[in-house]
Each structure stands twice: as structure tokens, then as C-alpha cells.
C-alpha positions in Angstrom: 0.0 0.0 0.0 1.5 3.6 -0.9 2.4 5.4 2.1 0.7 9.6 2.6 2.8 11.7 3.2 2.9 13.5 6.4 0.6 16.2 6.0 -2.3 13.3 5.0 -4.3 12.4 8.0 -8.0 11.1 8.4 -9.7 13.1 11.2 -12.1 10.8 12.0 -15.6 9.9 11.2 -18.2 11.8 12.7 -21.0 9.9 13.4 -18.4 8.1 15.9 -16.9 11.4 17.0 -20.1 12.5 18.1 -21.1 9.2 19.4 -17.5 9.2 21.9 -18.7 12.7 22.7 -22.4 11.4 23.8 -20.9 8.6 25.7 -18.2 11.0 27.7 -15.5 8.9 26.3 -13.9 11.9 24.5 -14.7 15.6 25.4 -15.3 18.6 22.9 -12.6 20.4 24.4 -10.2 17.0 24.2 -11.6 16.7 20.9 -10.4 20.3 19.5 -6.9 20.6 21.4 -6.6 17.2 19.1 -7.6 19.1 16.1 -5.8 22.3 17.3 -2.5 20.0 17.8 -3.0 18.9 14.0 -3.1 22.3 13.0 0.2 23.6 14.4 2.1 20.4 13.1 0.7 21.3 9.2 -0.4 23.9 8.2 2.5 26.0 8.3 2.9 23.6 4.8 -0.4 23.2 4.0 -1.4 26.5 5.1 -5.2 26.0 4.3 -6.5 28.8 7.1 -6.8 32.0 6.4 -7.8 32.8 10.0 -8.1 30.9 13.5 -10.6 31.6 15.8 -9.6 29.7 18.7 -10.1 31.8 21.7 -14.3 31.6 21.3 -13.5 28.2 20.4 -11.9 27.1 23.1 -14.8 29.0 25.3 -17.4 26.9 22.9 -16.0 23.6 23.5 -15.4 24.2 27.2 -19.4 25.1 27.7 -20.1 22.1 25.9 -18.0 19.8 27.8 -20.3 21.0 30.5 -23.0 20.9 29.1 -22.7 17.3 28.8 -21.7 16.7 31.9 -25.0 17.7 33.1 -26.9 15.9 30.3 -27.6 18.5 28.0 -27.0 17.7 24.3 -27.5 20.8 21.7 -28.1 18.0 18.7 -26.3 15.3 16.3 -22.8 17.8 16.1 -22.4 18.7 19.4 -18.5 19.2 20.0 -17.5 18.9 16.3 -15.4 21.2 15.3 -15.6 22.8 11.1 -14.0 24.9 9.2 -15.8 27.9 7.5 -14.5 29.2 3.4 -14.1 32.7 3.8 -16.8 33.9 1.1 -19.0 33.0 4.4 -20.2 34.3 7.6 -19.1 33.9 11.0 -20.3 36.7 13.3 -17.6 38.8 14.8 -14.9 37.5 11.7 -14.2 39.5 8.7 -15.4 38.1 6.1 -12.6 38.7 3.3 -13.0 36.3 0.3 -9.2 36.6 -0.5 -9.3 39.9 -1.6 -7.1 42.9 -0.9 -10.7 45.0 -1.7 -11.3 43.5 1.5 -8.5 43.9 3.5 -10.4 46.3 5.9 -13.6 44.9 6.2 -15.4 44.8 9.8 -16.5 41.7 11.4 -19.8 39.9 10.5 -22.3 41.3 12.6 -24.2 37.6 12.5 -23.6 34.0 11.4 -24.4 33.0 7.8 -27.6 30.9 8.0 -25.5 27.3 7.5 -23.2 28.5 10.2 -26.2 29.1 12.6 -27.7 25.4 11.3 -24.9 24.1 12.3 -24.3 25.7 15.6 -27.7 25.1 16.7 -26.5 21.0 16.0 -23.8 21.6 18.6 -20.9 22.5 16.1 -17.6 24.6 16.6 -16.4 27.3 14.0 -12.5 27.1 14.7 -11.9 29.5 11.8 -12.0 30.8 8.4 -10.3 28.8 5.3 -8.5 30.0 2.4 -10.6 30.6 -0.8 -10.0 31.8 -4.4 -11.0 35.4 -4.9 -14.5 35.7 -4.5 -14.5 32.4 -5.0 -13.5 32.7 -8.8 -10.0 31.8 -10.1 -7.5 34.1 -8.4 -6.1 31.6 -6.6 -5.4 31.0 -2.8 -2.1 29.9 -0.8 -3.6 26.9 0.1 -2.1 23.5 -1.0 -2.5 19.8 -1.6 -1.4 17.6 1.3 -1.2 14.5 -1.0 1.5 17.2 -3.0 2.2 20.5 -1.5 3.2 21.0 -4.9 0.3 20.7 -6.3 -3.6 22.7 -6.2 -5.9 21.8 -4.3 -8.2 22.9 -6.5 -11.1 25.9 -6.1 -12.5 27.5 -5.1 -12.9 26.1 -1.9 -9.3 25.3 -1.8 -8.7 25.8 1.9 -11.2 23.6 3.0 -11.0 20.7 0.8 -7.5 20.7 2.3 -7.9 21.0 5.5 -10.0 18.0 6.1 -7.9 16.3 3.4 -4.6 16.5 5.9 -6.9 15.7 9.1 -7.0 19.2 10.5 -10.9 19.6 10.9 -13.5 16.7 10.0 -16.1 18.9 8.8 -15.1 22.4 6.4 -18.2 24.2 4.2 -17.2 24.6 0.8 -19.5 27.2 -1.8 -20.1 25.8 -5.3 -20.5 28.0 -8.6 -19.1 25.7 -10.8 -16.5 23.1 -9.2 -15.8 24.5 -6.6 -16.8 22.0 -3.9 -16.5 18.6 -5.9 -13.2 19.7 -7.1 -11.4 20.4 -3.7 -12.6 17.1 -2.4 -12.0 15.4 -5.5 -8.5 16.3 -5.5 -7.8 16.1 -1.9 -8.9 12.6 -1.4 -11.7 13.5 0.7 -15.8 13.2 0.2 -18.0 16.6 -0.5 -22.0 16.5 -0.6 -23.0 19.2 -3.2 -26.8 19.6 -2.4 -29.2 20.5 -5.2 -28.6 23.9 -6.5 -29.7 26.5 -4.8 -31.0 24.1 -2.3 -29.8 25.7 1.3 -30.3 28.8 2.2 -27.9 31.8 0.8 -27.9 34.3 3.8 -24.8 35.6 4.6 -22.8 34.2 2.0 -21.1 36.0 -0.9 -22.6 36.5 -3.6 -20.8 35.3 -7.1 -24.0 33.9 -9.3 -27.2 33.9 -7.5 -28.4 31.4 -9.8 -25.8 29.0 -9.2 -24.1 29.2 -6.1 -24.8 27.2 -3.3 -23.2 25.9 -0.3 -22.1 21.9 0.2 -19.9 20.1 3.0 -16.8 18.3 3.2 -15.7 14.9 5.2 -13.2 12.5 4.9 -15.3 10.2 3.4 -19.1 10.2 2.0 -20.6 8.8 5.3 -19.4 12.2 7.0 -20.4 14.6 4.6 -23.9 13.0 3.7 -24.5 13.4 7.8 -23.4 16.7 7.6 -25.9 17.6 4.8 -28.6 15.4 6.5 -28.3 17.2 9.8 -29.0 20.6 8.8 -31.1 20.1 5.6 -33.6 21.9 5.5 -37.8 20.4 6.5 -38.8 20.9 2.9 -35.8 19.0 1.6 -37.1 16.0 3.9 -40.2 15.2 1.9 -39.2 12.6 -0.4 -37.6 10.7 3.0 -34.7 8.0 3.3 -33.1 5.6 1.0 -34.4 2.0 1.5 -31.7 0.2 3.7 -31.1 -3.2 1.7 -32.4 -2.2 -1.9 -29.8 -3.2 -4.5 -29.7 0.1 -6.5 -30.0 0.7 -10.9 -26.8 2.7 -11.4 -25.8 4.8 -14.6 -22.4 5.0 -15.7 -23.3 7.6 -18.2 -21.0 8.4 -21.6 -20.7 11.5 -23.0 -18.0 12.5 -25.6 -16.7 15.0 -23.1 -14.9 12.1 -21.0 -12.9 11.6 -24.1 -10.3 13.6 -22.7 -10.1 11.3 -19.6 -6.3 9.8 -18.5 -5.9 6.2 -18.7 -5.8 6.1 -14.7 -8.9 7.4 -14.5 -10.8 5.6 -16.8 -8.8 2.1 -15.3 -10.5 3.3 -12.1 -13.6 4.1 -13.7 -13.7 0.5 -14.7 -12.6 -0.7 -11.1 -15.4 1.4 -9.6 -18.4 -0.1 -11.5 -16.9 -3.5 -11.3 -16.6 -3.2 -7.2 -20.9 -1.9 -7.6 -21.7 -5.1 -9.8 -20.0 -7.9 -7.4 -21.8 -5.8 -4.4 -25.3 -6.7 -6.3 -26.2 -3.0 -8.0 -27.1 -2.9 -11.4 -24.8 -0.5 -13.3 -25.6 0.1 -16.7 -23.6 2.4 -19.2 -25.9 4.6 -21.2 -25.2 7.6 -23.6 -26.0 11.2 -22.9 -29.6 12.4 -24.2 -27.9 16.0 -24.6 -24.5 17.6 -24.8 -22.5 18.1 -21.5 -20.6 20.1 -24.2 -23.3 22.4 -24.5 -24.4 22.4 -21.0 -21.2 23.7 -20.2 -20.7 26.8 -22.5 -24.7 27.9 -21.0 -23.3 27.3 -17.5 -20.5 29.7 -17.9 -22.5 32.1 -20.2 -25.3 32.4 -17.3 -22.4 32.5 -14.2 -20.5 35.4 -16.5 -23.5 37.1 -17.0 -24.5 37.4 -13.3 -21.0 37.8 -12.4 -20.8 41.2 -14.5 -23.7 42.1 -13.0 -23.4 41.1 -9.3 -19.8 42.1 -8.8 -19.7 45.1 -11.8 -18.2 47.8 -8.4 -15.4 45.7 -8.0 -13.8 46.7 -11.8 -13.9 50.8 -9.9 -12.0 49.5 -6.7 -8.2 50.7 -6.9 -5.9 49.0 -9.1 -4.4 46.1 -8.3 -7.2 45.4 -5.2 -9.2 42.5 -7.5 -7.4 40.1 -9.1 -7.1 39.4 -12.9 -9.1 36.2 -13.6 -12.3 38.2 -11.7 -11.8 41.7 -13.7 -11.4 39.7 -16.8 -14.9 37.2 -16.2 -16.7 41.0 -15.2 -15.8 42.6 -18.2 -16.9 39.2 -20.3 -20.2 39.4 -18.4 -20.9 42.6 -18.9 -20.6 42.4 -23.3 -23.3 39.0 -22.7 -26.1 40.3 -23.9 -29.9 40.3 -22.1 -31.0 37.9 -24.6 -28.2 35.4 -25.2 -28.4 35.0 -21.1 -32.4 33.7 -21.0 -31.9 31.8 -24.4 -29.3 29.9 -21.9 -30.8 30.0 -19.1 -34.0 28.2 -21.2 -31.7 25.8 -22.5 -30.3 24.4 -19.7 -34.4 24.2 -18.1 -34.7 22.4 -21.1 -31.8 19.4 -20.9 -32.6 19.4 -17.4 -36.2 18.3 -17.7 -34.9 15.9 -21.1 -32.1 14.3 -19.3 -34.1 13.5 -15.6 -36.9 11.9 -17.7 -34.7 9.9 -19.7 -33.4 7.9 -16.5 -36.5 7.1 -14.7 -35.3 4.4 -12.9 -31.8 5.6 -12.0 -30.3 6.1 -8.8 -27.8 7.7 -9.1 -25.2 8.8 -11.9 -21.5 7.6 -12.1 -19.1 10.3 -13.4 -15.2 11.1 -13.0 -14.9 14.2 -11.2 -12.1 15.3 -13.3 -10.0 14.4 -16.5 -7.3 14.0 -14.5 -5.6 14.2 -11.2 -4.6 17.5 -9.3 -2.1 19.9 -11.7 1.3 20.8 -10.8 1.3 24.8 -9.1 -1.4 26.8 -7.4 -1.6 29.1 -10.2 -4.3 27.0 -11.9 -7.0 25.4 -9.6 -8.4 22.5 -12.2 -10.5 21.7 -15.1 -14.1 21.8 -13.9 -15.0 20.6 -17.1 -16.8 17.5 -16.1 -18.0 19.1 -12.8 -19.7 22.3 -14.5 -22.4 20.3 -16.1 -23.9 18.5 -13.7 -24.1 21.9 -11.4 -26.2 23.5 -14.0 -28.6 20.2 -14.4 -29.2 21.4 -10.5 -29.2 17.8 -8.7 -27.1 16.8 -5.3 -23.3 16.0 -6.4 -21.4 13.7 -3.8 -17.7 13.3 -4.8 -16.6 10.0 -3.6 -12.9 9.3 -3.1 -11.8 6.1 -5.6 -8.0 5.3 -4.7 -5.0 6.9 -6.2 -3.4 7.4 -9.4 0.7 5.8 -10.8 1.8 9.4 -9.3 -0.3 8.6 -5.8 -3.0 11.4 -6.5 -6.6 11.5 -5.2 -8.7 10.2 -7.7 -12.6 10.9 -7.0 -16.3 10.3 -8.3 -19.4 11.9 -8.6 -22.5 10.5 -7.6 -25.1 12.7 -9.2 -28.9 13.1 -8.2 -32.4 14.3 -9.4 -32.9 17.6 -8.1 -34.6 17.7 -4.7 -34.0 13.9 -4.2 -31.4 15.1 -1.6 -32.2 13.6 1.7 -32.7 10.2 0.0 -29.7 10.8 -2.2 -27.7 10.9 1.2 -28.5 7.2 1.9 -28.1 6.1 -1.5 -24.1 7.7 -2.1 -23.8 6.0 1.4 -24.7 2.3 0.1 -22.7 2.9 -3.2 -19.6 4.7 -1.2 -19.9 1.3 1.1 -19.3 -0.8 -1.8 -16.9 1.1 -3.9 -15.0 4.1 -1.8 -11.5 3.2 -1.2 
């Protein structure tokens, strides 16, 4: 078996965390120095934090501790500790979004609304991760731990890392594009992208309002699907829980897109639905009814337009404030015309609504996250090409982590959804990530 390097380290699953909590075996305070401990060794290498926050967090975890001690349990994440992307919330933190237009920006005057979901569970916010600019392409210090060489992708870069070298079990990631599959797909970790536009937006960001939306990292899919199942929201509930012992109908969908797939990627492609088969699914390998192609070019037509609408003040902020990857997607937003926007937008309601009722019967979608494995430099976060698709067909994403590459890096899945089939969805990438995650 290839040996991680140093800065690799599995925090921990979280339904046990909590469980140890519950059971006074391990207490939140214990839990964080271990966490706190982890960080210090690190992420001076990794350097996925933009900001610590340990002071309140210390005070959170000790008023936990006694909480418990008297029999008082806040809900499922009580004395876990997460890490919060810094295009989001935390009251009395400056909210910065890795940008010097930024730099002076108060503190948040209240928690973003995931935040507060989760600190009503019983979480701790330990700090803010590193992100991309606005979480766009201007990238972050953050890097891999499998290669510090290498990106960790975007533009939740800071958080798919630091639950990929075991610093925090639990980081909030944003997704526009790729920004959340990616990270975890290159890190080696699990991320649960829920339907777009699914959880609330309050006191996050704003990059493309009809787009982004915010999903959860873990180390594996079991800890981000509880994440996502704990604070999903009532109306998400409706269509209840995956059967327990139900073999499940599988697509591992083709698209000439995947063409441009490496040959480790496609080997574990084939591993993956062979490891679903001899566990009793059904996985079946149909074509496309329409063009990821296509999808793709309306998803970044749409994003660009909103983005040159949304974040036009930044292009009068002083030179040199914004980086150049956001000035330059303004400025293309702003020549998309009116017109060419809802002839896109219409489109992708369209393939949406063709490709859903071609799969009746499926489950859930098999996909490789990305062409290939994490690039060389932080200059360049990743292809999102295969990623960008199924964020515009709107549906829960769940990156599953599938093993490494010749050059030992992260290789990841996506399990894809129907929109709004979220809190089943959870179960199901649980019953395919116990037969083919490794």
C-alpha cells in the first residue's frame, strides 16, 4: 500500500466522533486541542487557514464539555469542530473572500444561516479557510497535502485541504461551478454538493445567484452526507430516506466529453463499477440524451453574466485590489447580452427536464470528477469541465474518493442526483460509497 505523506491524516468519522462525545468517552474540548495539535504540526505547509478563531473556540467547546456533563446535548454535532470558506459568515470575523478590496472589512455582525444550522447542532467554528478570490479563479495559498506541490483545486481550496490533511473533519465549501466537488476530488476526501440552490444563501457571498450554493466536506461520503442530512432543511425532507437493503440501478453515463479522460482514470472508472456489480447493484452504461458540451458553455455564459452584473463595483475598486481572472470574467459578463443570457438559461431548463426523464429508474449517476488528477502549481485550480455540467442540471453531487493514481494522486467520483432527491440521495451515495469508496 502507498504510504501519505505527512501532512495526510484522516480526522475521523463523525458519526463516531459525536457518538464518543455522547458517551463521555472523548470531550469537545479534548476533541479540538486534538484538532488544534493537528493544525500547528501542518499547516504551516499546508497552510489552508486564512484565520483561527480559537479563543471563542476554546470557550465553545469548554461550555459544551459542561453541558454534557450535566446531560444537556444541543443536537447530532455537538463538540464537532468545522472549518468555514471565507466567502462565508461567521459573526464577529471579517469576512474577506481573498481579496485585498477586502482587507479592511469589519467583522460579520451575525452567522451566515449554514453556520447558525450548524451551531444550533452543537458545532464549533474554529476559523476561516483559504478561498479563491471571490471564490473565482484568483487563486489561494492553500495546497494539496497528498503534494504541497500541487492545487488543491477551487475555489474552496482551503477547505478541501484541511479536512484532506486531518485538521478539521467537517469544512463548508461554496459551489459555482467546481468549486466544492473539485477540492474534495483532488484532496482525497468526500464533499456533498446539495441540489442547487438548495440551502439557504444568507450571509454568503454572492458570485451567481443562480448558481451558487453551499455543500460540506468529510473525509469520506458517510461524514459529509450526515453533515448535509443534519441541517437540511424540512422541505428538503419530503421525499424521506433511501431504502436500507435495496440493490440500487446505477448509470455510468457516456458523453464524448470524457474523451479527454487519462488512462488512470478511466482504469479506475472500470474498477469502480466493477466493485458496484460484485456488491449486487445494477450499473448500466448509457449515452448522454444531450451535450455536456453544450451544458457547459450555457453554465459559464449564465455564471458570466450574473458575475458582470453582481460584482460590476469591483472593476472601480483601486488597481491592483481585484485580481485578474475576476476583472477579466466581469468585463466578459458585462458584453453577454440580455437575450443570449435567458436563451441559456431556457436551454439548460430544457436538458434538465430531457435528461431526468430519460433515467427514470436511475439512482444515481457515475461520473469522474475530473479528466485528471490534481495539476502541478497553485496558479491553476483545475479543469471543472466535467464538474460544471452537472451543477447546471441542479441535482445533489457527492464526490466519492476512488483510490490513487501511478503518481499517488486522489482520484474521485461523482454520484449525481435528481434535483430535490437530496435527503434520499444521502443514503443512497452511502450504500454505493460502502461498496466502492477506497
Amino acid at each position: 500500500m502507498t504510504k501519505h505523506p505527512d501532512t495526510v491524516a484522516d480526522p475521523g468519522r463523525i458519526v463516531s466522533l459525536a457518538q464518543q462525545i455522547r458517551d463521555g468517552v472523548l470531550s469537545p474540548v479534548e476533541l479540538l486541542q486534538r484538532y488544534i495539535d493537528r493544525i500547528d504540526a501542518v499547516d504551516s505547509e499546508v497552510q489552508a487557514w486564512r484565520e483561527l478563531c480559537l479563543d471563542g473556540a476554546r470557550s465553545e467547546a469548554e461550555a459544551l464539555t459542561r453541558e454534557i456533563e450535566t446531560g444537556t446535548i444541543r443536537g447530532p454535532l455537538h463538540g464537532i469542530p468545522v472549518g468555514v470558506k471565507d466567502i462565508i459568515d461567521v459573526k464577529g470575523v471579517p469576512t474577506r473572500c481573498n481579496s485585498k478590496s477586502r482587507a479592511d472589512i469589519g467583522p460579520a455582525t451575525a452567522d451566515a444561516e449554514t453556520v447558525a444550522a450548524l451551531r444550533a447542532a452543537g458545532a464549533i467554528m474554529i476559523g476561516k479557510t483559504h478561498t479563491t478570490e471571490f471564490a473565482f479563479r484568483d487563486p489561494s495559498p492553500a495546497c494539496n497535502p497528498h503534494n504541497l506541490a500541487h492545487t488543491p483545486g477551487g475555489s474552496s481550496s482551503g477547505s478541501g485541504a484541511a479536512v484532506g490533511a486531518g485538521m478539521v473533519p467537517i469544512a463548508l465549501g461554496t459551489q459555482t461551478m467546481a468549486s466544492v466537488n473539485r477540492p474534495a476530488a483532488y484532496c482525497g476526501i468526500a464533499a456533498f454538493k446539495p441540489s442547487t440552490r438548495l440551502m439557504p444563501g444568507a450571509g454568503v457571498a454572492l458570485l451567481s445567484g443562480l448558481y451558487d450554493t453551499v455543500g460540506y466536506y468529510g473525509y469520506r461520503v458517510a461524514d459529509a452526507a450526515t453533515v448535509f442530512e443534519v441541517i437540511c432543511p424540512s422541505h428538503a425532507r419530503m421525499h424521506g430516506a433511501a431504502a436500507a437493503n435495496t440493490a440500487l440501478t446505477i448509470t455510468n453515463l457516456q458523453d464524448p466529453v470524457l474523451e479527454t479522460a487519462d488512462e488512470d482514470i478511466q482504469k479506475s472508472m472500470r474498477q469502480t463499477a466493477k466493485l458496484l456489480k460484485d456488491a449486487g447493484h445494477t450499473v448500466r452504461t448509457q449515452n448522454s440524451p444531450v451535450s455536456f458540451a453544450d451544458i457547459q458553455e450555457q453554465h459559464r455564459l449564465t455564471m458570466e453574466y450574473e458575475i458582470g452584473r453582481f460584482q460590476r463595483e469591483l472593476l472601480d475598486k483601486p488597481k491592483g485590489s481585484v485580481g485578474p481572472y475576476l476583472c477579466e470574467a466581469i468585463e466578459r459578463g458585462l458584453e453577454i447580452s440580455e437575450a443570449d443570457y435567458f436563451e441559456a438559461r431556457r436551454a439548460i431548463d430544457n436538458a434538465r427536464h430531457s435528461f431526468f426523464n430519460h433515467f427514470p429508474d436511475t439512482d444515481a449517476f457515475l461520473w469522474p470528477a475530473t479528466p485528471k488528477t490534481a495539476p502541478k502549481g497553485l496558479e491553476w485550480t483545475g479543469d471543472a469541465s466535467y464538474i460544471s455540467p452537472w451543477t447546471a442540471l441542479g441535482g445533489p453531487v457527492v464526490t466519492m474518493p476512488a483510490g490513487l493514481s501511478s503518481e499517488n494522486m486522489p482520484i474521485g467520483y461523482l454520484l449525481a442526483g435528481t434535483p430535490g432527491s437530496d435527503y434520499r440521495f444521502a443514503g443512497t451515495a452511502r450504500k454505493i460509497a460502502d461498496a466502492a469508496e477506497r
